[in-house]
Structures are given as structure tokens and as C-alpha cells.
N, C-alpha and C positions, 0 to 999 in steps of 0.2 A: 381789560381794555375793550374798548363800544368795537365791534368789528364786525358789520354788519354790510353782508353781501346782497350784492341782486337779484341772484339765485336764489339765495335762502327768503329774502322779501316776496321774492314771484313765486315761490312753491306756497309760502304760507300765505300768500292773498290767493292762491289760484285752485289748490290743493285741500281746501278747505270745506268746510258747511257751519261747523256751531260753532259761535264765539261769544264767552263767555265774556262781560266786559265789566271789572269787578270798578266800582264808583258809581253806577250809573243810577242814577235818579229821574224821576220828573222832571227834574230841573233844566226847560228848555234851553236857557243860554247857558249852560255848560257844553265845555267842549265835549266829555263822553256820549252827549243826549245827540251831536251832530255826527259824529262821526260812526255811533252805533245807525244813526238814521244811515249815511252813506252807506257804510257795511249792509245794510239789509237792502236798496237798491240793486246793489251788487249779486242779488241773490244769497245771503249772510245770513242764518237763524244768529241772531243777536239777544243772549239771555243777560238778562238784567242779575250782580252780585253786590249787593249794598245790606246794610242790616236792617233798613224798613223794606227789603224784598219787594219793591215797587211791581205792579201789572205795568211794562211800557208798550204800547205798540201789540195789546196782546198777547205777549210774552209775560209768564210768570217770572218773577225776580226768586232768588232765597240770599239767602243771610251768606252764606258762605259757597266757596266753589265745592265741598265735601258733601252738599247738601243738594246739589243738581242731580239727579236722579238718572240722566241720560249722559252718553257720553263727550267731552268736550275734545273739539280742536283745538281749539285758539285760547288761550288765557289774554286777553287787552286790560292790562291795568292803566287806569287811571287813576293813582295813590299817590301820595309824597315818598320820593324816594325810603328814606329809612322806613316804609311800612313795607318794601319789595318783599323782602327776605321770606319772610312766613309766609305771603302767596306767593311765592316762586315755589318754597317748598312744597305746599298745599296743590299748588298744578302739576308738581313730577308726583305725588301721592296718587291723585287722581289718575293717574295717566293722559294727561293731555299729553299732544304732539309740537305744542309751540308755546310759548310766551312772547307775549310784544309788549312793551314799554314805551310809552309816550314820551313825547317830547319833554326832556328834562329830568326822565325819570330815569334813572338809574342805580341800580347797586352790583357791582363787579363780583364779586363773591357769588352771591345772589346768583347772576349771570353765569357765572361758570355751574354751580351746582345743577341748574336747567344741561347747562350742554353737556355735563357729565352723563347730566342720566340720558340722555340721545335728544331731548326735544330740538327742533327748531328755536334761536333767539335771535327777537330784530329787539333793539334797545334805542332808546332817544330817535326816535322817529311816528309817524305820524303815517293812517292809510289815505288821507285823506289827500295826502300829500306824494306820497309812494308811488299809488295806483294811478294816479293821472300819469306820472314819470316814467313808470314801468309799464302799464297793461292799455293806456289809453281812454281809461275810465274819468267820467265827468259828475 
């Protein structure tokens, strides 16, 4: 079940620095390209994870989160749900400290195997959306 506290949203927008944001392209009118923008406003390293490993914003992209060579906070997919599963597991491999799931995106399993292994999960939700509600951000 989506069970997503204000606590756990304000630790992991507040708690943070690198966010890995796995979809993110070039592609300005995509939602990932808006919302990694917001997140780096924010004071956010926002690293590009797509398989053309785009340069965004200065930021080197790679193919996969196993392939980031520093360490990650935040896992932000922007996937169709049935792709969660394998980067969920691939961000508790790494050791990230959280996964977020965008709006519509979810896999329950998935979800629970993150909170098993301790990370932080916010699911079907949105920072862009969060952080004006919780922390006052614009």
C-alpha cells in the first residue's frame, strides 16, 4: 500500500544532495527535465540515468544508476510502472538512502523490498508538488 508520510517527504527533499533522476533526457517538455530543473534550484545535484547518458545542465548522465561512480541519495524514477522493480532493486544495491516514484508510478513489492532494506519511499507523488506543501519552496 502507497503510504507516504510528511516526515519521510521532508527528510528526503530536505536531508538530501545527489538525485539520481532515472528517465531524464534532453527532452525539455518532459516532466523529469522540469522537475530535475526544480530539484537543482533547490540546491539538488541532479544526475541524468537514461541509456543515451545525456550531459543535462552539465551534469554527466550514464546508462544505469550501478554506473554512477559517486554516491547517490535519492533514486527519482520516472519509468512506467512495471519497469520499477529492477531500479528499485538496483538503488538498495547501490546504497541509496531513498526512492521517489512519480506520479502514477508505482509497484508495491517493489516498494516494500526499498523499505525492507531501510531506504526512505515516497511513491505516486511529485517534488514539485510536495515541496511548495511542505518546505515553502517555489
Amino acid at each position: 500500500m502507497t503510504e507516504n508520510t510528511d516526515a519521510v517527504i521532508r527528510t528526503v527533499l530536505t536531508d538530501t544532495e545527489v538525485w539520481a533522476v532515472v528517465g531524464l533526457s534532453e527532452n525539455t517538455a518532459r516532466a523529469a527535465y522540469g522537475v530535475a530543473a526544480y530539484l537543482r534550484r533547490h540546491g539538488k545535484r541532479t544526475v541524468p540515468v537514461h541509456p543515451s547518458a545525456p550531459v543535462i545542465d552539465g551534469e554527466q548522465g550514464y546508462p544505469t544508476l550501478s554506473d554512477i561512480p559517486f554516491p547517490v541519495d535519492v533514486v527519482d524514477l520516472f519509468v512506467r510502472s512495471d519497469l520499477v522493480g529492477p531500479v528499485i532493486d538496483e538503488a538498495v544495491k547501490i546504497g541509496a538512502g531513498a526512492v521517489w516514484t512519480q506520479l502514477g508510478v508505482i509497484d508495491e513489492a517493489a516498494q516494500s523490498r526499498a523499505r525492507d532494506a531501510g531506504l526512505n519511499v515516497v511513491v505516486d507523488a511529485c517534488p514539485r508538488i510536495e515541496g511548495p506543501r511542505l518546505l515553502g519552496w517555489h
